[in-house]
TORDOZA-184216 format. One record per residue: x, y, z of N, C-alpha, C in turn; residue in one letter; residue number from 1. Coordinates in steps of 0.1 Angstrom, whole numbers. Atoms other than C-alpha are relative to their C-alpha. Layout:
% residues N
   n.xx   n.yy   n.zz  ca.xx  ca.yy  ca.zz   c.xx   c.yy   c.zz  r    k
      X      Y      Z      X      Y      Z      X      Y      Z  A  NUM
...
% end
This chain:
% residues 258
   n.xx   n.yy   n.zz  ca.xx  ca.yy  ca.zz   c.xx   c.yy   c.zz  r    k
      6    -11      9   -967    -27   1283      8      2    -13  X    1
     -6      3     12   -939    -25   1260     -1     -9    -13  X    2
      1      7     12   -945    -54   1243    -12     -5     -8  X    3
     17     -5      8   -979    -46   1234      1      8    -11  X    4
      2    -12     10   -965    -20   1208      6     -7     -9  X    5
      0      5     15   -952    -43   1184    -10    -10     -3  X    6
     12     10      3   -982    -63   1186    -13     14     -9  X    7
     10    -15      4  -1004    -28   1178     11      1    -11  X    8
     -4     -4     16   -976    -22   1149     -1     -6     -8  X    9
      5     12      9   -980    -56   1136    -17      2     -9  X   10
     16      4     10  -1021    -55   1130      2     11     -3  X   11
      2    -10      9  -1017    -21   1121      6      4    -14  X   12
     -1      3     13   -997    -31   1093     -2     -8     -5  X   13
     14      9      4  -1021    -59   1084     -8      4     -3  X   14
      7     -7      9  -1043    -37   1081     -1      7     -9  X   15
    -10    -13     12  -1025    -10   1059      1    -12    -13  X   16
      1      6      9  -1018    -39   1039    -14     -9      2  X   17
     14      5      1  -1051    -52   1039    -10      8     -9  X   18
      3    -10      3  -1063    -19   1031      5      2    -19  X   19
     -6      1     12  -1039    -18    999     -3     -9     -9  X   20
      4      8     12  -1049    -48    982    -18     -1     -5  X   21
     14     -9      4  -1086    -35    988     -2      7     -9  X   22
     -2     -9     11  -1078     -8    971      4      1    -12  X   23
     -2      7     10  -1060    -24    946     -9     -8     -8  X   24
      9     12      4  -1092    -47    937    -10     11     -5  X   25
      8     -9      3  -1116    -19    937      5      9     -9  X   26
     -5     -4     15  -1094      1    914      1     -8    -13  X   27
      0     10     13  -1089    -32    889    -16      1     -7  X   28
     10      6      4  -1124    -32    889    -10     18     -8  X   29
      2    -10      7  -1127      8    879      8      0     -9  X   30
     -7     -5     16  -1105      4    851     -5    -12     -8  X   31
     12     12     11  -1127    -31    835    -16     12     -2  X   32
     13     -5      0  -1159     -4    846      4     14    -17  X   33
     -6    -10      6  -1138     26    825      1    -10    -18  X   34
     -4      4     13  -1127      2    796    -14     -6     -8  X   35
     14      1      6  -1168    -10    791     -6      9     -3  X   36
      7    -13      5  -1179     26    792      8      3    -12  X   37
     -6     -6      8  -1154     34    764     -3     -8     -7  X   38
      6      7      5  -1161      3    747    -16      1    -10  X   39
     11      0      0  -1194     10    748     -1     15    -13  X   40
      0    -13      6  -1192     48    736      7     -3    -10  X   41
     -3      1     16  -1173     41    706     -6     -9     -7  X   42
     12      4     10  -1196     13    694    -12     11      0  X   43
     10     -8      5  -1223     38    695      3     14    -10  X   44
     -5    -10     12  -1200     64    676      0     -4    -12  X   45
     -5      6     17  -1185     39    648    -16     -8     -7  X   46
     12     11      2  -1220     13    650     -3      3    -13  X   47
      6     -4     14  -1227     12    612    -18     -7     -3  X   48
     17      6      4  -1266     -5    618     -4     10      5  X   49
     10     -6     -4  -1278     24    627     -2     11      9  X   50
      2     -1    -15  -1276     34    661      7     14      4  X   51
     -1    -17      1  -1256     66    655     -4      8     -3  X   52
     10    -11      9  -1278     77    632    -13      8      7  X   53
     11     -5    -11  -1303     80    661      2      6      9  X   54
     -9     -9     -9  -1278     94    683      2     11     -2  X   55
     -3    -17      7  -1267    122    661    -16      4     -2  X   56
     11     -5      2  -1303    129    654     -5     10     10  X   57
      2     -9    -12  -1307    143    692     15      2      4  X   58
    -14    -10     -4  -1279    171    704      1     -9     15  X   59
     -1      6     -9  -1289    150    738      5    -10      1  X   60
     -8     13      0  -1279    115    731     14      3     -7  X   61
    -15     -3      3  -1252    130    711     14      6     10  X   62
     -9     -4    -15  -1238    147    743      3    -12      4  X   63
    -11     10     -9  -1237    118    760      5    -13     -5  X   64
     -6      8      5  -1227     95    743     14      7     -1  X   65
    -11     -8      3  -1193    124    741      2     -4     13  X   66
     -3      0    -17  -1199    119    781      5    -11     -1  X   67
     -4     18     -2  -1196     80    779     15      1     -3  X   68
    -13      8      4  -1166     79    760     12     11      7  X   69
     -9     -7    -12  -1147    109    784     -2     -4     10  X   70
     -1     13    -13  -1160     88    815      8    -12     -1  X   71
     -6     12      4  -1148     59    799     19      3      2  X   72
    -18     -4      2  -1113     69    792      8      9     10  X   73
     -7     -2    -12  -1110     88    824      1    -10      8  X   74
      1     14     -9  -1121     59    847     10    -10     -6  X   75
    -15     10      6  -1094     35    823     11      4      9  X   76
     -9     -6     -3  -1072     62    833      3     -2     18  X   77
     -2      0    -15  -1077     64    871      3    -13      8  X   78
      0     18     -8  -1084     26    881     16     -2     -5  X   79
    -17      3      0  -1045     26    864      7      1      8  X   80
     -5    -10     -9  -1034     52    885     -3     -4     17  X   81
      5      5    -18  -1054     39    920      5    -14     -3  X   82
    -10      9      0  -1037      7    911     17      2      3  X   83
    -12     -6     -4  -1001     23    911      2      4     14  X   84
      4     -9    -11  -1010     43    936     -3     -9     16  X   85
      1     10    -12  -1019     16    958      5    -14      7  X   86
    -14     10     -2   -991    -12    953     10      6      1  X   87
    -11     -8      1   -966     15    951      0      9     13  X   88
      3     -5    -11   -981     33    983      6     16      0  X   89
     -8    -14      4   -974     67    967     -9     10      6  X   90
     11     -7    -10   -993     92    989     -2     16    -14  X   91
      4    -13      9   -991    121    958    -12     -4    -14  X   92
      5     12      8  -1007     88    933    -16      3      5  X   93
     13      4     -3  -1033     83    958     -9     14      6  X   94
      7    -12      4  -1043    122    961     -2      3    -12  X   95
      5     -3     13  -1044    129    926    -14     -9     -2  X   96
     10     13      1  -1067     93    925     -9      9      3  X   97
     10     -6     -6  -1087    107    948     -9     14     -4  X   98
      4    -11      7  -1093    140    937    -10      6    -11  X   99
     13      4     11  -1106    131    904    -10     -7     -3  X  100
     14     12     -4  -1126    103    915    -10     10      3  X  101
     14     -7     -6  -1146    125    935     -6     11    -11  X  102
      5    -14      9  -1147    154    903     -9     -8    -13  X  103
     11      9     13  -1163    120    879    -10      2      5  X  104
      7      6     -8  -1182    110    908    -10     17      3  X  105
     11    -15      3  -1202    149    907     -2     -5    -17  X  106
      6     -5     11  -1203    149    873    -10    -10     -6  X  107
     13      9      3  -1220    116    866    -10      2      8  X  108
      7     -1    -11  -1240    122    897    -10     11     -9  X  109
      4     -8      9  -1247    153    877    -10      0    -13  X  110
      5     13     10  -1255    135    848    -11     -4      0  X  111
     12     11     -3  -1279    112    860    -10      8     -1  X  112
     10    -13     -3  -1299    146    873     -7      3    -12  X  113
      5    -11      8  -1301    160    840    -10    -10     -7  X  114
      2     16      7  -1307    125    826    -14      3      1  X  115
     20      2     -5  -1339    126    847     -9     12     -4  X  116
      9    -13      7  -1350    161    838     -5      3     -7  X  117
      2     -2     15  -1346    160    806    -10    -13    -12  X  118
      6     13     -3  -1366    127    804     -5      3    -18  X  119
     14     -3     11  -1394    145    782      7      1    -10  X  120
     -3     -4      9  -1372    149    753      2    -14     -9  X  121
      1     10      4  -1372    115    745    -12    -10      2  X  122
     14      7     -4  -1408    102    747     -4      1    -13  X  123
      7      1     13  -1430     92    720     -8     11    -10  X  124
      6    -14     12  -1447    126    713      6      6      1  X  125
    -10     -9      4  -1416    144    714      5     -6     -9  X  126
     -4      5     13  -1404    122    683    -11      1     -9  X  127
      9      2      6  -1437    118    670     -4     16     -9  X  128
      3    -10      4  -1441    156    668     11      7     -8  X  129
     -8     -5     11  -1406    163    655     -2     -2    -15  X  130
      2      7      6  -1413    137    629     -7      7     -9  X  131
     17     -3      9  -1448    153    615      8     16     -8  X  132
     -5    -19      5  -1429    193    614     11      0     -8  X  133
     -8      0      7  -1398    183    598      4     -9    -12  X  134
     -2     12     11  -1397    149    577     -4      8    -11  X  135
      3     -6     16  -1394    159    539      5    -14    -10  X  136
      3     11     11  -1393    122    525     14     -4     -3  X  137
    -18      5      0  -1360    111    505      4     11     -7  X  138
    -12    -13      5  -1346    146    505     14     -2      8  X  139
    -13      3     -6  -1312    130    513      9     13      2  X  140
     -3    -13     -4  -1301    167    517      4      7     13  X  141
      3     -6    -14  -1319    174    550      5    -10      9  X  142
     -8     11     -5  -1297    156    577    -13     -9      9  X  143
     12      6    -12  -1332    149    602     -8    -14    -13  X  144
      6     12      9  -1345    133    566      5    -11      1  X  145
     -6     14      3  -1322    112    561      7     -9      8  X  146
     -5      4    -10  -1314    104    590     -9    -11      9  X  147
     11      5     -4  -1349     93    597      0    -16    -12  X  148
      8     12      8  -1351     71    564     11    -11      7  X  149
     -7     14     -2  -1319     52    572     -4    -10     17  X  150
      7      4     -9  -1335     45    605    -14    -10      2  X  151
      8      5      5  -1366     33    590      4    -12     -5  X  152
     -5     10      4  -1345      9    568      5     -7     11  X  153
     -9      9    -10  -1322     -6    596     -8     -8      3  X  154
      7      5    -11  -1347    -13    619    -12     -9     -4  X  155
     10      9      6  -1374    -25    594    -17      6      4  X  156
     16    -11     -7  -1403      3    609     -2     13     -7  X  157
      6    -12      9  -1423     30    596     -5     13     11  X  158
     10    -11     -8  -1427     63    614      6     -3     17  X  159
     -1      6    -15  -1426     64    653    -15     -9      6  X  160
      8      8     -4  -1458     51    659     -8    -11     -7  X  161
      1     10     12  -1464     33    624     -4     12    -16  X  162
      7     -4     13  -1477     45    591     -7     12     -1  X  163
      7    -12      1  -1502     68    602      5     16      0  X  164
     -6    -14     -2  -1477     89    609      1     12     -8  X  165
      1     -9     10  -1476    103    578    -10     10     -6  X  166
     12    -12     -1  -1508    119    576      0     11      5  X  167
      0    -12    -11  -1498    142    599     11     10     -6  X  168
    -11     -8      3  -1464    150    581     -1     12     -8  X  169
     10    -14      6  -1472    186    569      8      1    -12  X  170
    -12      1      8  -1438    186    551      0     -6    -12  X  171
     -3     13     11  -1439    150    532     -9      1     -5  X  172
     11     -2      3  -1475    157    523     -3     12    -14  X  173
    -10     -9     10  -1462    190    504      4     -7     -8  X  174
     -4      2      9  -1439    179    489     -3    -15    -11  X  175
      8     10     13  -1457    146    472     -8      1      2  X  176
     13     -4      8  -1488    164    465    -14    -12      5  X  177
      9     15    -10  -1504    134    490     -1    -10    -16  X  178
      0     19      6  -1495    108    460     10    -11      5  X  179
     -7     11     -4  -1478     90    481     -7     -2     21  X  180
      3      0    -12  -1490     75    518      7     -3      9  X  181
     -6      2     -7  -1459     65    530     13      3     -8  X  182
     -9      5      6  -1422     70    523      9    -10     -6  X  183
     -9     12      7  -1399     45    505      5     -8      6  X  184
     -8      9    -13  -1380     39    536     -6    -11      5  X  185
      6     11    -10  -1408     23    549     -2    -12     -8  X  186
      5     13      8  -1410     -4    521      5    -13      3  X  187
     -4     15     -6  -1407    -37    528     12     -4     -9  X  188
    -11      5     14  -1372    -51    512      7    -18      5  X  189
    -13     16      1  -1350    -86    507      9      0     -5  X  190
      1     -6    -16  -1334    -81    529      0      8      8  X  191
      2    -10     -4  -1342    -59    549     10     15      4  X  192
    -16     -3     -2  -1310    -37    544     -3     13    -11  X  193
     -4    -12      6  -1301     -2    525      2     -6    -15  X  194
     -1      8     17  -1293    -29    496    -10     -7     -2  X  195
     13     13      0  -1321    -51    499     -9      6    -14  X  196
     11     -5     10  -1347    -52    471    -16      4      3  X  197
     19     -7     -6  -1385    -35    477     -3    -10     -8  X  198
      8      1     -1  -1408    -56    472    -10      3    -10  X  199
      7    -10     15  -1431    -34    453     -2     12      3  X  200
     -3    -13     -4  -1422      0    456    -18      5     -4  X  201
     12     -5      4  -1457     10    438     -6     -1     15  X  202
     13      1     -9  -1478     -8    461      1      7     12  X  203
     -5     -4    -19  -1462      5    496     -2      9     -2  X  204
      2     -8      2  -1464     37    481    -14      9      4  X  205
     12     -2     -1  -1503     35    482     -4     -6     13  X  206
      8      4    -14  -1503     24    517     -4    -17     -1  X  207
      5     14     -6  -1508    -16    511      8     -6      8  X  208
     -4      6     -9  -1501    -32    540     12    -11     -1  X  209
     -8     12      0  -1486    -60    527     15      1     -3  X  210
    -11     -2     11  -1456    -42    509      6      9     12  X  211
     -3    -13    -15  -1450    -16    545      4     -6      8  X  212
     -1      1     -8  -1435    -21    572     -5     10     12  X  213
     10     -6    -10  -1462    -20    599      4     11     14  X  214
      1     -3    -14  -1447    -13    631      7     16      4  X  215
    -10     -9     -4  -1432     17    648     11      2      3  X  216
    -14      1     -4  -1397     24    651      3      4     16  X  217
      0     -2    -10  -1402     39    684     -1    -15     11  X  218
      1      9    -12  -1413      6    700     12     -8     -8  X  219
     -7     14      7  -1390    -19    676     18      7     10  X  220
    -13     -4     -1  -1360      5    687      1     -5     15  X  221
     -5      1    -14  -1367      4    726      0    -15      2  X  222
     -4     14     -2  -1373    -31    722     12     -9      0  X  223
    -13      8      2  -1342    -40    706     13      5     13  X  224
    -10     -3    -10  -1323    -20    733     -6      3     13  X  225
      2      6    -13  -1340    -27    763     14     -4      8  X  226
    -10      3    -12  -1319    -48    779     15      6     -2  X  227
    -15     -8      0  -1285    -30    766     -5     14     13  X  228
      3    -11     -8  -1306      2    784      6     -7     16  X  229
      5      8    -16  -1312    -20    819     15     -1      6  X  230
    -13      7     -4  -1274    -34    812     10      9      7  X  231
     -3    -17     -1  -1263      2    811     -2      2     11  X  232
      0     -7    -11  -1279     17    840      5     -9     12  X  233
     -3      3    -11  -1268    -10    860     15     -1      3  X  234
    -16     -3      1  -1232     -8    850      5     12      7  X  235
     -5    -18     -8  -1234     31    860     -6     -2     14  X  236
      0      2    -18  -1247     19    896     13     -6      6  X  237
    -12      7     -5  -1220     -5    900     11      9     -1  X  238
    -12     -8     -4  -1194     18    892      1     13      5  X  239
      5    -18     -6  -1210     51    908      7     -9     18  X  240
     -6      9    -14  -1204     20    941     14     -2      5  X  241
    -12      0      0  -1173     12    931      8     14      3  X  242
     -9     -9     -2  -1156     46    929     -2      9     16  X  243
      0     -5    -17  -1172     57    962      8     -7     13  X  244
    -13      6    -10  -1154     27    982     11      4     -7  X  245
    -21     -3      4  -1121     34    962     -4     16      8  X  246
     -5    -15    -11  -1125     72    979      5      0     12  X  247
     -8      4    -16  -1128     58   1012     15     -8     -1  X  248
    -14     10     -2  -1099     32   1006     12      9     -5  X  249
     -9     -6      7  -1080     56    990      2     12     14  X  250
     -2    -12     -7  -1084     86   1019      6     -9     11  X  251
     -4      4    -12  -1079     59   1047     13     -9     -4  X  252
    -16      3      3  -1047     43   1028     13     12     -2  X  253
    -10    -10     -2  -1034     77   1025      2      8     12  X  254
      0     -2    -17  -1038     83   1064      9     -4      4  X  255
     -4     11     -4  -1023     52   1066     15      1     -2  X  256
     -9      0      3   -993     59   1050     11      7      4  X  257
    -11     -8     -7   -959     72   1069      8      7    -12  X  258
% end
């Protein structure tokens, strides 16, 4: 019987270390998930094609994109720390780890929730209808104007749903006395850039097709960021997975440890 107990202390320090470089892997792999979300959130802060401009435009993408890059930079932070914490076998390392893991791991959870709630605030006739009550043309003044035209330029689209949009704009309609059927933004240029040359500024003015850019920015935008979206949410599954095994591996290496 006796010498059954260092055979039982043997695997059960095989497993402790077993356990440890578990933990170690699943943390390496929350601080690569941490350094893409941060990554990520500062290209959509600094991105000069555009892409903030549509951000800042909603207080909601503007939040989270503030969320991404404080996820980001905590998860860097912790996958460091549940690294330390788990080669170093520091049992005060791997509570702290733990702790905040699980205080991300609500708040993205959280997140997600509101994500889905708030759905409707990003649909096509919730842009369409901001669009029509506020656009006031190239009053580079108003931040939603001009925020709109440079959006229009980037992307090479007119409006959220196209051109017609403008009929509707009560604003842009006002203020050029309906002599104009589309704004400037939407003019066709070479190249298609903030420096680019129009085309013919007259004609696009009067609505000819040929001189406008036809399409909606609503579909050209989701199109271009499709699969970044798809790339996205599946990044935030993988590491919503990830930090949930590192909790487990992290409570049962701190059990584990004498």
């Amino acid at each position: 019987m006796p010498e059954e107990l260092p055979r039982w202390s043997t695997m059960e320090g095989d497993c402790l270390s077993c356990m440890k470089y578990l933990m170690f892997v699943f943390n390496f792999f929350i601080f690569l998930g941490g350094a893409c979300l941060l990554a990520i959130g500062i290209w959509v802060m600094v991105d000069p094609t555009g892409f903030r401009e549509i951000v800042a435009a909603n207080p909601l993408l503007l939040t989270g994109a503030y969320i991404l890059l404080a996820m980001g930079g905590l998860l860097f932070l912790l996958g460091f720390l549940g690294c330390c914490g788990a080669i170093r076998e520091n049992k005060c390392l791997l509570l702290f780890f733990f702790l905040f893991i699980l205080i991300i791991f609500l708040a993205e959870l959280s997140a997600a929730i509101l994500a889905f709630i708030f759905r409707e605030n990003l649909t096509r006739e919730f842009f369409t209808k901001e669009l029509t009550k506020h656009y006031q043309g190239n009053n580079d003044t108003d931040v939603f104007s001009a925020t709109w035209n440079s959006v229009m330029i980037t992307f090479g689209c007119c409006g959220v749903n196209g051109p017609e949009d403008f009929k509707f704009a009560s604003v842009f309609r006002l203020l050029t006395l309906d002599s104009e059927e589309v704004p400037e933004a939407c003019c066709r240029r070479e190249p298609q850039s903030r420096d680019g040359v129009l085309l013919s500024r007259e004609e696009c003015l009067l609505g000819r097709s040929l001189f406008l850019n036809k399409q909606g920015c609503y579909t050209v935008i989701l199109n271009t960021f499709e699969t970044y979206v798809y790339l996205a949410g599946a990044l935030a599954i993988g590491v919503l997975a990830i930090e949930l095994f590192a909790m487990i591996f992290a409570m049962c290496l701190f059990r584990g440890i004498q």
